[in-house]
Backbone as XML, in Angstrom:
<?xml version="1.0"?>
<chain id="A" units="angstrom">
  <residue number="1" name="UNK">
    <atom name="N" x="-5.958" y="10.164" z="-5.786"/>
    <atom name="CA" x="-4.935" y="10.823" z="-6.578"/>
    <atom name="C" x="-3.616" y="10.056" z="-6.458"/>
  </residue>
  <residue number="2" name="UNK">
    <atom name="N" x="-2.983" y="10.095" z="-7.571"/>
    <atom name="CA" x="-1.607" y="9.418" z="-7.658"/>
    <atom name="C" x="-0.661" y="10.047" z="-7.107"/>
  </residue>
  <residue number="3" name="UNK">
    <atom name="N" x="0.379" y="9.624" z="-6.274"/>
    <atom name="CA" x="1.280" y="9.863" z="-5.445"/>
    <atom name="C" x="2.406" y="10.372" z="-6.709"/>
  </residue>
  <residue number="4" name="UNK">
    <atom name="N" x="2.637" y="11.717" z="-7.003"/>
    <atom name="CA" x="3.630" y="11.616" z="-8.180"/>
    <atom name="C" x="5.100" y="11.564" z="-7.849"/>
  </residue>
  <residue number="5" name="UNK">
    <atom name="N" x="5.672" y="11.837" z="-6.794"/>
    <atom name="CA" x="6.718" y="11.098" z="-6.268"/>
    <atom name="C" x="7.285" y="9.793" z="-6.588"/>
  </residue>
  <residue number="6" name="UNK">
    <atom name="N" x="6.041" y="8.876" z="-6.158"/>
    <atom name="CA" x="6.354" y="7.460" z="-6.309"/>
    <atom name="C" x="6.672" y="6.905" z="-7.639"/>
  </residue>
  <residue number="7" name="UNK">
    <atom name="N" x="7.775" y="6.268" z="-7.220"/>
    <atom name="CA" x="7.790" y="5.862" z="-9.259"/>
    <atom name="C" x="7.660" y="4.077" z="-8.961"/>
  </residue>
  <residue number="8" name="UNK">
    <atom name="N" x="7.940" y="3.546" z="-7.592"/>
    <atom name="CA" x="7.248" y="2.516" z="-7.450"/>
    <atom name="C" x="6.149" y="2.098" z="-8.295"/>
  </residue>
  <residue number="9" name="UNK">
    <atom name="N" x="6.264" y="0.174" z="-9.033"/>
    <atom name="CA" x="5.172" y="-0.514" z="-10.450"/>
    <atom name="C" x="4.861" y="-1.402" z="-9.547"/>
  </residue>
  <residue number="10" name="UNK">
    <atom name="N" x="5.675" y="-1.990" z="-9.306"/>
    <atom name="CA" x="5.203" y="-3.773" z="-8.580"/>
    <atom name="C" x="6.480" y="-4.396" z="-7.980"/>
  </residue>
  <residue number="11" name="UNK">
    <atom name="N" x="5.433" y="-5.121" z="-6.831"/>
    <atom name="CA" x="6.224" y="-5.463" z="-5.394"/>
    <atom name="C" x="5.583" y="-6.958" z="-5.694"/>
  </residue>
  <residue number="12" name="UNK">
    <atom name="N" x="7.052" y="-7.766" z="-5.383"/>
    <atom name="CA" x="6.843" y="-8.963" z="-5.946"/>
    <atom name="C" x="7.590" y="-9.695" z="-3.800"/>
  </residue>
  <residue number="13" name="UNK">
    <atom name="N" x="6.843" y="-10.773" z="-3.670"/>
    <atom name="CA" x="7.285" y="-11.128" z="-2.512"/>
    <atom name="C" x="8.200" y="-12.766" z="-3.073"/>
  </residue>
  <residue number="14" name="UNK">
    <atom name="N" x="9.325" y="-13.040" z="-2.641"/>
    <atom name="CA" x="9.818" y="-14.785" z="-2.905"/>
    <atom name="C" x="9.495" y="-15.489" z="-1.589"/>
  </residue>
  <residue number="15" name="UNK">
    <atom name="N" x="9.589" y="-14.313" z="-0.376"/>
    <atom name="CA" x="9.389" y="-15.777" z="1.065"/>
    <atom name="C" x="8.865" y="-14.558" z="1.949"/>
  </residue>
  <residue number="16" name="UNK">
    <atom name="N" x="8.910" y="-14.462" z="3.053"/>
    <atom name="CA" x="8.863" y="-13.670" z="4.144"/>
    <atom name="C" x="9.986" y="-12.700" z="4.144"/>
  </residue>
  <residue number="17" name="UNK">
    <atom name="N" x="11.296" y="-12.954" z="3.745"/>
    <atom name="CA" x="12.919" y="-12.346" z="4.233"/>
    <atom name="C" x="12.915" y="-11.913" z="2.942"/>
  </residue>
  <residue number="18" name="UNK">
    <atom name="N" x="12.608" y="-12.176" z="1.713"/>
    <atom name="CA" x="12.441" y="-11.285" z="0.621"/>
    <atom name="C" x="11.506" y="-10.764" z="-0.359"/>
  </residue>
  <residue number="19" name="UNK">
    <atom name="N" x="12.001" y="-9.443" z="-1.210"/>
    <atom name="CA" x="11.221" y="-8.636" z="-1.603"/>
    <atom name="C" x="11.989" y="-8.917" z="-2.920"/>
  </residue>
  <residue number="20" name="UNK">
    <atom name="N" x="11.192" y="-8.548" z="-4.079"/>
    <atom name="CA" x="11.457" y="-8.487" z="-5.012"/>
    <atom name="C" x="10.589" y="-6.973" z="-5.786"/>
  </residue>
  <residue number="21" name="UNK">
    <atom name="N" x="10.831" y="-6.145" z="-6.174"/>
    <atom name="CA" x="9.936" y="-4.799" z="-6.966"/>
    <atom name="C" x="10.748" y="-4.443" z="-8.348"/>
  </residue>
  <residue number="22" name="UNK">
    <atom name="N" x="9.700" y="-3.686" z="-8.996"/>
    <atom name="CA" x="9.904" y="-2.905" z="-10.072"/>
    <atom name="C" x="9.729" y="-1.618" z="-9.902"/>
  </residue>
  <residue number="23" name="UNK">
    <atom name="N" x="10.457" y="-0.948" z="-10.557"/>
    <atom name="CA" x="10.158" y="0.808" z="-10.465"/>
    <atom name="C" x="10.309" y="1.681" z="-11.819"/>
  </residue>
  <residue number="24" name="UNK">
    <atom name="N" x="9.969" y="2.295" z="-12.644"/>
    <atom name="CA" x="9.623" y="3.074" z="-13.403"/>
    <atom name="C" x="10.401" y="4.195" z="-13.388"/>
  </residue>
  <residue number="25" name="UNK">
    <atom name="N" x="11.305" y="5.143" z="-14.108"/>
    <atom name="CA" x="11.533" y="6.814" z="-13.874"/>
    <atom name="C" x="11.184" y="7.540" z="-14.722"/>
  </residue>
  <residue number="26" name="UNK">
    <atom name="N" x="9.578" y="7.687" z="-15.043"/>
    <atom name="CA" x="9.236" y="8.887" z="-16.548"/>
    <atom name="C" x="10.163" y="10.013" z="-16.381"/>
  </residue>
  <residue number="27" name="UNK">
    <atom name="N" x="10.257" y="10.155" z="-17.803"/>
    <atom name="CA" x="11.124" y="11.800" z="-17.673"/>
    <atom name="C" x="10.818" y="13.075" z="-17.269"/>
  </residue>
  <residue number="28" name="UNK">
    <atom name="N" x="9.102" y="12.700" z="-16.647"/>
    <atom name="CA" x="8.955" y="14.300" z="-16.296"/>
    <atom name="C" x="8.114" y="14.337" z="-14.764"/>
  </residue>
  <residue number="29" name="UNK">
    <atom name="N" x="9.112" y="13.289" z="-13.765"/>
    <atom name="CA" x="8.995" y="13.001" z="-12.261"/>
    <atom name="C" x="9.488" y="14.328" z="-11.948"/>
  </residue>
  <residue number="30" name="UNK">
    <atom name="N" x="8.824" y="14.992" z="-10.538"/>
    <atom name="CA" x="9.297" y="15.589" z="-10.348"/>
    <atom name="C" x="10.554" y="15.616" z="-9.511"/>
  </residue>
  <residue number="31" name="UNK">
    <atom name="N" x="10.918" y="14.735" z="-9.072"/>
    <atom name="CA" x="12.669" y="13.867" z="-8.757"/>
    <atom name="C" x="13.664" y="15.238" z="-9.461"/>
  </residue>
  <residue number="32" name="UNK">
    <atom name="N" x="13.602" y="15.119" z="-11.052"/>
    <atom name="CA" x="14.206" y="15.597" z="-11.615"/>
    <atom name="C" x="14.552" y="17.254" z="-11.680"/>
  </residue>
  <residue number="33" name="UNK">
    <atom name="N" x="13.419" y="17.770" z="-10.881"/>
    <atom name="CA" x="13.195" y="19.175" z="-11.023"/>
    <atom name="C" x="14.612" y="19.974" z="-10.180"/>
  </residue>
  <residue number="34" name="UNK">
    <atom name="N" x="15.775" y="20.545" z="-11.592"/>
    <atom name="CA" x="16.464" y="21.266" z="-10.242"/>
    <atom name="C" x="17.502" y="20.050" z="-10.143"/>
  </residue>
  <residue number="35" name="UNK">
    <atom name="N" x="17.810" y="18.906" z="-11.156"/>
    <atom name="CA" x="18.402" y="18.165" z="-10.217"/>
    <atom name="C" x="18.763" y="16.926" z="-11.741"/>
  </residue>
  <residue number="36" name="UNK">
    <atom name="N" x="19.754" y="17.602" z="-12.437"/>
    <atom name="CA" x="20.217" y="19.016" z="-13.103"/>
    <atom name="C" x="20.060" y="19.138" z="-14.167"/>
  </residue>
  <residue number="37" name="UNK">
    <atom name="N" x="19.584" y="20.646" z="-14.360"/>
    <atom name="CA" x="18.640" y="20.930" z="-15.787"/>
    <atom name="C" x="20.220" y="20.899" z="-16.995"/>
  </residue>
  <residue number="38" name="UNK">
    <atom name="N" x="19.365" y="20.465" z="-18.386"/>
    <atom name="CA" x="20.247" y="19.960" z="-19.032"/>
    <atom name="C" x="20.964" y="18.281" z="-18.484"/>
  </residue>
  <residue number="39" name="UNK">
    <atom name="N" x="21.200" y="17.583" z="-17.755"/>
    <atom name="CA" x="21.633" y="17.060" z="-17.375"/>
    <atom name="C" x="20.664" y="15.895" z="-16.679"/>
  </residue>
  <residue number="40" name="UNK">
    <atom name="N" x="19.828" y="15.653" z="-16.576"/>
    <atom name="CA" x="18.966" y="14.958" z="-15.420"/>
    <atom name="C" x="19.407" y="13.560" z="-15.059"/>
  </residue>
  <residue number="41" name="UNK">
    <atom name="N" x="19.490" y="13.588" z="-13.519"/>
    <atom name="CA" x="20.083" y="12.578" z="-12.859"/>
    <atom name="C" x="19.129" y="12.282" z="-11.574"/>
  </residue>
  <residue number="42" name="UNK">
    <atom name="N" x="18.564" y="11.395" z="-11.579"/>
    <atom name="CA" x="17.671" y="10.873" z="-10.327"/>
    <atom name="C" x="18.841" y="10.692" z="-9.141"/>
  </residue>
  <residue number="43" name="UNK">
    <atom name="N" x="17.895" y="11.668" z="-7.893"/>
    <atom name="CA" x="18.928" y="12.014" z="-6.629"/>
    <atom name="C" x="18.517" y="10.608" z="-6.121"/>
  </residue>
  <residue number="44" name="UNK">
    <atom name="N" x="19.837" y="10.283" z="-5.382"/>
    <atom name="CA" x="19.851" y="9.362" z="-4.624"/>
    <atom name="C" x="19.080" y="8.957" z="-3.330"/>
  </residue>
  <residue number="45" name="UNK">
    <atom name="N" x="18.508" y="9.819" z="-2.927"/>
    <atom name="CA" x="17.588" y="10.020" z="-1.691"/>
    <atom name="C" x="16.173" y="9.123" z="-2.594"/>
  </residue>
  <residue number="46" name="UNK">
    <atom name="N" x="16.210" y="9.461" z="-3.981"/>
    <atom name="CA" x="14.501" y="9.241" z="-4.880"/>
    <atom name="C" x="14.796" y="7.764" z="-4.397"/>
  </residue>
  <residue number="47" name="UNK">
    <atom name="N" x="16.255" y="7.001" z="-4.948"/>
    <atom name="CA" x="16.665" y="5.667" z="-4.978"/>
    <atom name="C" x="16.347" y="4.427" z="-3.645"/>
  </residue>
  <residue number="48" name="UNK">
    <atom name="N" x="16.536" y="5.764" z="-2.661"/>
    <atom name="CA" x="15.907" y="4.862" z="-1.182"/>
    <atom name="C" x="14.857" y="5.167" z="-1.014"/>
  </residue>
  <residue number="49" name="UNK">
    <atom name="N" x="14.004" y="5.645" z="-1.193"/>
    <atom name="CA" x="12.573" y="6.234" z="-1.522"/>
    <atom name="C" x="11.654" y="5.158" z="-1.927"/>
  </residue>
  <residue number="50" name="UNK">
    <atom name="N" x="12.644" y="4.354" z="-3.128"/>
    <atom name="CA" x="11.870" y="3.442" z="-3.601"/>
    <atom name="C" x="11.661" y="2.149" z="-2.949"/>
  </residue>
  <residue number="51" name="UNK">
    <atom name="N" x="13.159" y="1.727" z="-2.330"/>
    <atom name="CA" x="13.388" y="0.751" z="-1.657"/>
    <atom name="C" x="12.394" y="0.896" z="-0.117"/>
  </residue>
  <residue number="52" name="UNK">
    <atom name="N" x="12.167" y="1.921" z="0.755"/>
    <atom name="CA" x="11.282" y="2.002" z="1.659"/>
    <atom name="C" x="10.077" y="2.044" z="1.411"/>
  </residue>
  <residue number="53" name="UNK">
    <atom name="N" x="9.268" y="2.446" z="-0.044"/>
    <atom name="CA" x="8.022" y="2.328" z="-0.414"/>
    <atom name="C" x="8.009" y="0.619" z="-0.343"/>
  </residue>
  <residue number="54" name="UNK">
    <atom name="N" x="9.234" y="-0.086" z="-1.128"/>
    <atom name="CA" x="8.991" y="-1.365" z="-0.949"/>
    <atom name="C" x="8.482" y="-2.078" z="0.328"/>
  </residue>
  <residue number="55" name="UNK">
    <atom name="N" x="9.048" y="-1.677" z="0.929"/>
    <atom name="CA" x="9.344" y="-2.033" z="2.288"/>
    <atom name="C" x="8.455" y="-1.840" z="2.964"/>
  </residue>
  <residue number="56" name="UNK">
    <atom name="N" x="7.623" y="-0.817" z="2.985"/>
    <atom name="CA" x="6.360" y="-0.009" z="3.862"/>
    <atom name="C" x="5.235" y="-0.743" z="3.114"/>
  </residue>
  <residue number="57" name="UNK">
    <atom name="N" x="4.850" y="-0.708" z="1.983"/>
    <atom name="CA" x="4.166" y="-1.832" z="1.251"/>
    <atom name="C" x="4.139" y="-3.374" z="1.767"/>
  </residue>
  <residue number="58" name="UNK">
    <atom name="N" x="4.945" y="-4.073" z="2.025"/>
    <atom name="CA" x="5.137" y="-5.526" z="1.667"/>
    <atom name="C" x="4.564" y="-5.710" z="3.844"/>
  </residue>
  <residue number="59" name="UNK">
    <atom name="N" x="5.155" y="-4.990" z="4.179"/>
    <atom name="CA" x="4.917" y="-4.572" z="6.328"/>
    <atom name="C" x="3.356" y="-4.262" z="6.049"/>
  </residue>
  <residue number="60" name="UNK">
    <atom name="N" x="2.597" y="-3.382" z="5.587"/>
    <atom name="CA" x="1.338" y="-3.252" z="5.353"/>
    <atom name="C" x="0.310" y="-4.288" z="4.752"/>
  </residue>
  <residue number="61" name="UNK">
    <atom name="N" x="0.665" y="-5.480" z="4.003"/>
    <atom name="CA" x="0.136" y="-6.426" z="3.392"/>
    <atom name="C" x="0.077" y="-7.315" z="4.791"/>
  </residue>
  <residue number="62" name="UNK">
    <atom name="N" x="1.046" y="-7.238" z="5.639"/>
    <atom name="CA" x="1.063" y="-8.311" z="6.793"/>
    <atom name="C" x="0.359" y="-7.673" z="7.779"/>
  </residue>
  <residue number="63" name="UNK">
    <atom name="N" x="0.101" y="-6.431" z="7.985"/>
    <atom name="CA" x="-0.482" y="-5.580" z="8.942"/>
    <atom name="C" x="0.454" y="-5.391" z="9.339"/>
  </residue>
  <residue number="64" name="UNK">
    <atom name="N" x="1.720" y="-4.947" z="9.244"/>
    <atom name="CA" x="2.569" y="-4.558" z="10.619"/>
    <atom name="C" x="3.025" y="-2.707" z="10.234"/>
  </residue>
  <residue number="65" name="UNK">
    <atom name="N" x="3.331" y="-2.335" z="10.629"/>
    <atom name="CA" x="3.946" y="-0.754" z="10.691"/>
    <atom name="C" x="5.408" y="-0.789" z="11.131"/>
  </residue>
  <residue number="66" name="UNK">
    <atom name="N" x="6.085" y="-0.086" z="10.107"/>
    <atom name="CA" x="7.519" y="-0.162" z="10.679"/>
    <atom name="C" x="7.910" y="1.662" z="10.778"/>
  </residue>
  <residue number="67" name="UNK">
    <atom name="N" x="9.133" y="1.299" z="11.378"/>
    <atom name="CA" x="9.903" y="2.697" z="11.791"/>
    <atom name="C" x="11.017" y="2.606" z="11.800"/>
  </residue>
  <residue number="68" name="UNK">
    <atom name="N" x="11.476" y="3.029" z="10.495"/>
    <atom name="CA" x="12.637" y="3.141" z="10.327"/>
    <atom name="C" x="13.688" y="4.504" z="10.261"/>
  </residue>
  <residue number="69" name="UNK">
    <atom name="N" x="14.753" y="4.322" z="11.020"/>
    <atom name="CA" x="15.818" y="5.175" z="11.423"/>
    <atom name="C" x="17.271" y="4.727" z="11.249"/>
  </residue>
  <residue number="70" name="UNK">
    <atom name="N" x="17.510" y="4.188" z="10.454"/>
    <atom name="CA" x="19.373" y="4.397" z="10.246"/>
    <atom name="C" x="19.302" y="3.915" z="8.804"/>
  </residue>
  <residue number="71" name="UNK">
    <atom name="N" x="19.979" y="4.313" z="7.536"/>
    <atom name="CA" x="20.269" y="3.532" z="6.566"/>
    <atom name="C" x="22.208" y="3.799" z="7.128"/>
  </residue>
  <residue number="72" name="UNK">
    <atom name="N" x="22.529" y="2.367" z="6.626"/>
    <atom name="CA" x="23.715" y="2.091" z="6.331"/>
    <atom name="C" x="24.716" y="1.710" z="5.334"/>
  </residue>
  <residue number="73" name="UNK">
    <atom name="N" x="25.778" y="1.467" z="5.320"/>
    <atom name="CA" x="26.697" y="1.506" z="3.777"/>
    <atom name="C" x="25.635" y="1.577" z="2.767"/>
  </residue>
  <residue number="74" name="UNK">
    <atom name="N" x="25.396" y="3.241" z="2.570"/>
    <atom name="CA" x="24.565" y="3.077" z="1.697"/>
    <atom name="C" x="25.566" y="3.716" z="-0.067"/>
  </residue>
  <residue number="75" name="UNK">
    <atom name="N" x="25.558" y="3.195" z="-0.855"/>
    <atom name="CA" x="26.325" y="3.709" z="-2.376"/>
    <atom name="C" x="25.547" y="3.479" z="-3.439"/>
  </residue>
  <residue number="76" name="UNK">
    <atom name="N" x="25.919" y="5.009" z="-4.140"/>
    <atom name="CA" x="25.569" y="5.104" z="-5.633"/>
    <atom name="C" x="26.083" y="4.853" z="-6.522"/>
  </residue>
  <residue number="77" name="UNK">
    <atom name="N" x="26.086" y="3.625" z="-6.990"/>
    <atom name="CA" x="27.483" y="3.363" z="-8.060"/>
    <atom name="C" x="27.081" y="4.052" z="-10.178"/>
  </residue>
  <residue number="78" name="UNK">
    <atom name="N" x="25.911" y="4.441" z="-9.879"/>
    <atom name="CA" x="25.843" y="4.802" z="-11.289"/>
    <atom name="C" x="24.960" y="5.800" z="-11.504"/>
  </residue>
  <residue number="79" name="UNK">
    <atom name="N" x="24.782" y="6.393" z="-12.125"/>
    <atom name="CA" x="23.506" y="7.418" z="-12.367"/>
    <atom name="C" x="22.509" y="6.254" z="-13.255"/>
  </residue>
  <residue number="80" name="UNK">
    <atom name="N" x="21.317" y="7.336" z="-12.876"/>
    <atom name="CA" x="19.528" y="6.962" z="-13.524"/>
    <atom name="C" x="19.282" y="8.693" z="-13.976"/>
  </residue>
  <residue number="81" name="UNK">
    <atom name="N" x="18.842" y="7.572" z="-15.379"/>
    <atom name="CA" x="18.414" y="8.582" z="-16.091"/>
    <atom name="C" x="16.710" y="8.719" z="-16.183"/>
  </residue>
  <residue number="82" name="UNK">
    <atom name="N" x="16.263" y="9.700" z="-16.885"/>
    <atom name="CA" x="14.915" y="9.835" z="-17.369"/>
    <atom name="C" x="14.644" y="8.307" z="-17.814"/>
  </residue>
  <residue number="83" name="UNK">
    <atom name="N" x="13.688" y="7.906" z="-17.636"/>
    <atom name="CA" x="12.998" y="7.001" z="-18.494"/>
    <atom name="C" x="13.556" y="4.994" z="-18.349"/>
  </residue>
  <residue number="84" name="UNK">
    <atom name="N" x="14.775" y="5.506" z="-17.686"/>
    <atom name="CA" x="14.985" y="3.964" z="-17.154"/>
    <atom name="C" x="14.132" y="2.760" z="-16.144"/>
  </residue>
  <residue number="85" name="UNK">
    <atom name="N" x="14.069" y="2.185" z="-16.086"/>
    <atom name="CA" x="13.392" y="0.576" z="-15.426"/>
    <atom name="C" x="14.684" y="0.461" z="-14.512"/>
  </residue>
  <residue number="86" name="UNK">
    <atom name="N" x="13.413" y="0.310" z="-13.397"/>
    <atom name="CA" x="14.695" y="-0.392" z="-12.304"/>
    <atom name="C" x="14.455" y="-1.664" z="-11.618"/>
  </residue>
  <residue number="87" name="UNK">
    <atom name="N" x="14.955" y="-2.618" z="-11.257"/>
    <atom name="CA" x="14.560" y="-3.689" z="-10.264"/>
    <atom name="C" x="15.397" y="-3.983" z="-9.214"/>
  </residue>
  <residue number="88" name="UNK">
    <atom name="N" x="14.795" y="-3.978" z="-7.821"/>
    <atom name="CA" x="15.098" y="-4.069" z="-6.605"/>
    <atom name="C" x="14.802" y="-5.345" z="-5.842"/>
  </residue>
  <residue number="89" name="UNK">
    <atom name="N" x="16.162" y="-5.741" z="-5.286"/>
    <atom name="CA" x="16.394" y="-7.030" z="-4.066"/>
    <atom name="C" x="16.492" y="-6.795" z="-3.189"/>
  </residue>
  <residue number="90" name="UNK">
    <atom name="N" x="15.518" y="-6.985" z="-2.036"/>
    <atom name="CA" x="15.521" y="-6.390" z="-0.775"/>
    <atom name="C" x="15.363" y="-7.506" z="0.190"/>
  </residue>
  <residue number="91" name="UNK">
    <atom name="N" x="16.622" y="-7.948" z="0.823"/>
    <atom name="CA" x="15.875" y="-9.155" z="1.922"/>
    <atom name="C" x="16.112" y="-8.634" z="3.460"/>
  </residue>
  <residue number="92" name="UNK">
    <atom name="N" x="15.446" y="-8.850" z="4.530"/>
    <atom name="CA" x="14.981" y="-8.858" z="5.584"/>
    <atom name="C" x="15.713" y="-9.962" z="6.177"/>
  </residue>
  <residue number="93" name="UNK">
    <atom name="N" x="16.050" y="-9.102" z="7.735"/>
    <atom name="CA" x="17.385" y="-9.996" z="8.675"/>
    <atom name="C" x="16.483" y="-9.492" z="9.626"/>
  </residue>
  <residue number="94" name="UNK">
    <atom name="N" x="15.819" y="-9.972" z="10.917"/>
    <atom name="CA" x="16.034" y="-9.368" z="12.292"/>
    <atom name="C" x="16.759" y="-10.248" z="12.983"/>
  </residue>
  <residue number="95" name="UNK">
    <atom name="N" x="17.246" y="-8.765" z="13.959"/>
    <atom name="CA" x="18.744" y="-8.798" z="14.829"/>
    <atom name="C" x="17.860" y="-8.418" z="16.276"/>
  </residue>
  <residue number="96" name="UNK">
    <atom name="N" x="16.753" y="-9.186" z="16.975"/>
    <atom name="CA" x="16.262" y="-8.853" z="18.122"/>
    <atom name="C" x="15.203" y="-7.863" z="17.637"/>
  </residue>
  <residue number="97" name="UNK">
    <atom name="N" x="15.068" y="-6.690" z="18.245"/>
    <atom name="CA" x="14.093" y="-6.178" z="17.982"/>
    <atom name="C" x="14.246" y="-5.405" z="16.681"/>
  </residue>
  <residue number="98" name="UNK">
    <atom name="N" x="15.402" y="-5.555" z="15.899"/>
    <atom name="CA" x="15.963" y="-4.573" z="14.688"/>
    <atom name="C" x="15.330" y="-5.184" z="13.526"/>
  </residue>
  <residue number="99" name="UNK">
    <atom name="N" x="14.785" y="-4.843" z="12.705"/>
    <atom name="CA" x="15.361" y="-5.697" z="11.358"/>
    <atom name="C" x="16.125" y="-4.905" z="10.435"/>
  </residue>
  <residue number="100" name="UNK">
    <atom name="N" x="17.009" y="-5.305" z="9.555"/>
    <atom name="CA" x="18.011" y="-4.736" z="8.583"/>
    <atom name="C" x="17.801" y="-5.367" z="7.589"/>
  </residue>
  <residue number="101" name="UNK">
    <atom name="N" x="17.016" y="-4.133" z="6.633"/>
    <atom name="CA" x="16.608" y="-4.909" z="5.214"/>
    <atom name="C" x="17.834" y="-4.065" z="3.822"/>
  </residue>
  <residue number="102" name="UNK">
    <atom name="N" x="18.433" y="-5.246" z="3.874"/>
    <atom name="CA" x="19.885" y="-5.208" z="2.580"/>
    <atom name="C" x="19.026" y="-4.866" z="1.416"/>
  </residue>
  <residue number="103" name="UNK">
    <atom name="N" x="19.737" y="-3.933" z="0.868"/>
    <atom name="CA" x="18.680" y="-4.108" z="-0.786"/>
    <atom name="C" x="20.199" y="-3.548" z="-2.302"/>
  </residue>
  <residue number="104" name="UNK">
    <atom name="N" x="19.996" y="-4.135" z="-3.161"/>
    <atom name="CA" x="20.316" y="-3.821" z="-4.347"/>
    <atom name="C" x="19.261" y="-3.069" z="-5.143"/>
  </residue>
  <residue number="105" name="UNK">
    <atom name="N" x="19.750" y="-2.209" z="-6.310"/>
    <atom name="CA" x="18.667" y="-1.405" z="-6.975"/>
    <atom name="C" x="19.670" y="-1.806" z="-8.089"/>
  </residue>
  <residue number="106" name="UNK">
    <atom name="N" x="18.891" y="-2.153" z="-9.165"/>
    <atom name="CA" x="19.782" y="-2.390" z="-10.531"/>
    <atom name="C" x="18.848" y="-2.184" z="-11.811"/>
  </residue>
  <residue number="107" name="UNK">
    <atom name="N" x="19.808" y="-1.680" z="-12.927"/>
    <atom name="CA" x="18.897" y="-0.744" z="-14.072"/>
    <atom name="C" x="20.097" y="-1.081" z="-15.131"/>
  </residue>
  <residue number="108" name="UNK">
    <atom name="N" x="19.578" y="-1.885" z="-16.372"/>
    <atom name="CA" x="20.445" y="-2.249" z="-17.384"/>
    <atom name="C" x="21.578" y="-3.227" z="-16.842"/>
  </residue>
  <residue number="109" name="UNK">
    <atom name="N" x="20.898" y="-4.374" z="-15.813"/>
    <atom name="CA" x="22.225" y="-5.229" z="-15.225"/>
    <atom name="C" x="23.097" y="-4.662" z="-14.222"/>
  </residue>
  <residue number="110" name="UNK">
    <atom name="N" x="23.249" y="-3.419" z="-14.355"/>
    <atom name="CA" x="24.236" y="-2.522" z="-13.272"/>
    <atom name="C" x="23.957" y="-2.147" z="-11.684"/>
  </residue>
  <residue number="111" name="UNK">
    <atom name="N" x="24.278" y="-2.516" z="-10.936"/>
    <atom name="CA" x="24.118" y="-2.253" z="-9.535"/>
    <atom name="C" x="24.329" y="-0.744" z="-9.753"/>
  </residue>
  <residue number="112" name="UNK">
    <atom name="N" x="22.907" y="0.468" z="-9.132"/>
    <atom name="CA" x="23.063" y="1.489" z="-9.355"/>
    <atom name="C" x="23.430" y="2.124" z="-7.638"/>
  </residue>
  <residue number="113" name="UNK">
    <atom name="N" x="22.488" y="0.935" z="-6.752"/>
    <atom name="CA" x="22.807" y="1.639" z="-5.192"/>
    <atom name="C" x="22.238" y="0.108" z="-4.429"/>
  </residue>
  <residue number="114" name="UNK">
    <atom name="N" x="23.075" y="0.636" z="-3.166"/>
    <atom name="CA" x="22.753" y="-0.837" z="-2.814"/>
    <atom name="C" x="22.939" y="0.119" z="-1.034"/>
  </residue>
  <residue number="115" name="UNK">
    <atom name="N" x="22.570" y="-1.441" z="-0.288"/>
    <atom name="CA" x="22.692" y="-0.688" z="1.161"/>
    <atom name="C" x="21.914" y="-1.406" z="2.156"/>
  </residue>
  <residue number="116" name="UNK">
    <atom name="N" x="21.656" y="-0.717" z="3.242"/>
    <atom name="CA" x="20.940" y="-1.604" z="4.161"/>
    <atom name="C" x="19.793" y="-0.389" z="4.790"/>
  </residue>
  <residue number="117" name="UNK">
    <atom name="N" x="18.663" y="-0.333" z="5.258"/>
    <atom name="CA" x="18.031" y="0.580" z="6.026"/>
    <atom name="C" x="17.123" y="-0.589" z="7.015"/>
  </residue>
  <residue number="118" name="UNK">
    <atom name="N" x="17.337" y="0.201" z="8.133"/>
    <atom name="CA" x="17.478" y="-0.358" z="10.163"/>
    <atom name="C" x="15.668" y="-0.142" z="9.970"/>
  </residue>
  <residue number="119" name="UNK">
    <atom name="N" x="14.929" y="-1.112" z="10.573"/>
    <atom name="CA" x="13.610" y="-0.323" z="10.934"/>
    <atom name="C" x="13.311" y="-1.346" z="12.221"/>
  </residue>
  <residue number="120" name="UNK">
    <atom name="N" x="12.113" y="-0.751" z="13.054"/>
    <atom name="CA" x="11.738" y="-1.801" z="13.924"/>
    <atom name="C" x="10.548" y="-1.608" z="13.826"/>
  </residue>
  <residue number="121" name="UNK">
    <atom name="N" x="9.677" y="-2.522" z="14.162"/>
    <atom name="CA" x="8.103" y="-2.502" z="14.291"/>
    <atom name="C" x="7.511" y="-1.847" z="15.019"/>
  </residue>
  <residue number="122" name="UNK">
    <atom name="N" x="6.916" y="-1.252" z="14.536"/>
    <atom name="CA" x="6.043" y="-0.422" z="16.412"/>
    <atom name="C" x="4.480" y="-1.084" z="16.260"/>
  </residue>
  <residue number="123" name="UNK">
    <atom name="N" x="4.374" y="-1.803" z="17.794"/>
    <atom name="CA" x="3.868" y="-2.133" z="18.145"/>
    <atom name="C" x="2.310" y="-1.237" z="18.578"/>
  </residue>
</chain>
């Protein structure tokens, strides 16, 4: 069964330190439910949602498992609507046992959220 949450299409890799994906928002995700009728605006929580599916995906292709606990400067600079295309830049830093994967989310050219989320590997 399809994960209907996920609006995650395709996870594109350029090296090891980066990610490249696509993401999808049909208009009748349930993202939208409640969130606001008349109005629909994909919550920002859906937006890192996507970026950690990336992320949990691309760690699973290598075999590894991550665990992640802190996002940082994280901002919404625009609303997503029903039915928009998104594409996400996500590159990978480890800082010792940390890694901090930076990501942009952008839809019509526009940086919609951008940020960093902390994970470490568990071994």
């Amino acid at each position: 069964m399809e994960n209907q949450w996920s609006l995650l299409k395709e996870v594109r890799v350029a090296d090891d330190n980066h990610i490249e994906a696509l993401a999808e928002v049909p208009a009748d995700s349930p993202w939208f439910s409640g969130h606001f009728p008349g109005e629909p605006i994909l919550p920002g929580v859906a937006l890192v949602n996507i970026v950690k599916e990336a992320i949990d995906q691309e760690a699973q292709k290598k075999g590894e498992r991550l665990q992640f606990h802190a996002l940082k400067r994280v901002k919404f600079t625009q609303p997503v609507r029903p039915g928009e295309k998104l594409s996400l830049t996500i590159n990978g830093e480890e800082k010792g046992e940390e890694i901090l994967f930076h990501f942009k989310v952008v839809c019509n050219e526009n940086i919609v959220s951008s940020g960093m989320i902390s994970a470490k590997k568990i071994k």
